[in-house]
N, C-alpha and C positions, 0 to 999 in steps of 0.2 A: 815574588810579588811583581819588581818591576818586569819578567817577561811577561804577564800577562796585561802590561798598561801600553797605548801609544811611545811612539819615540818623543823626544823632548825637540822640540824646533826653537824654542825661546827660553828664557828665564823665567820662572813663573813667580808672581807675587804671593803672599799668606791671604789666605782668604777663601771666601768662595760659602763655606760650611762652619759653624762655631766649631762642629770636633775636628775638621782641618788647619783652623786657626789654632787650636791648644797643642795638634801636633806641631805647627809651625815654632809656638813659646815655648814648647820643649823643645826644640834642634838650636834655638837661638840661646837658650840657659846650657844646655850641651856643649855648643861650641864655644861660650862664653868660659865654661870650664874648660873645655879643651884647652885656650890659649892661657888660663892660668894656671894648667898644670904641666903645658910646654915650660914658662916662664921658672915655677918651681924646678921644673927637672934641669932646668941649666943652673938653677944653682945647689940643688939636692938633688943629684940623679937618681932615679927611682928604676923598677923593672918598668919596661918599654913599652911589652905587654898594653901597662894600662893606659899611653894615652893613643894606643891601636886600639883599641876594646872603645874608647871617648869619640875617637875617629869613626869606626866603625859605627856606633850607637847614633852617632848624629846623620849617615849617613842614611841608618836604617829608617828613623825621624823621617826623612825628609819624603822616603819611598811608600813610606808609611801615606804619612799627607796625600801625596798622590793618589794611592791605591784607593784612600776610602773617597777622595773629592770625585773619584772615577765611580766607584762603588753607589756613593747619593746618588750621584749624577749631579754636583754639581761644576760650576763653572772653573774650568784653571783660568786666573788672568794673568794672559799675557805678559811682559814688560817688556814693553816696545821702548828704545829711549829717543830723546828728542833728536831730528836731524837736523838743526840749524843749519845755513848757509855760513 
């Protein structure tokens, strides 16, 4: 999927499309568990596997988003941050 979308020149925000937004609260519940299954694994080590399969999954989320906000057509916004003096 991501070879057929532009390169990424910025951060992009959630939004754009509601089915882009539901993948965005899926990669943010994804990696919300990822960090609490880091968290467990230091103090129950578990196979490793699964928080590379968590990693992975939120990554795919994110390609995902993309692919279909490209797919609508619609907007990535940007997130430009502020340049204060």
């Amino acid at each position: 999927m991501e070879d057929s979308l532009p390169p990424m020149t910025h951060f992009v925000l959630p939004g754009g499309h509601t089915t882009v937004s539901f993948c965005h609260i899926a990669r943010t519940v994804c990696r919300r568990a990822e960090r609490l299954a880091s968290h467990l694994n230091d103090l129950e080590p578990f196979q490793p596997e699964t928080l590379m399969y968590i990693n992975r999954l939120s990554d795919y989320l994110f390609v995902l988003a993309r692919k279909l906000s490209h797919d609508l057509q619609a907007e990535e916004i940007k997130w430009i941050p502020n340049k204060e003096s």
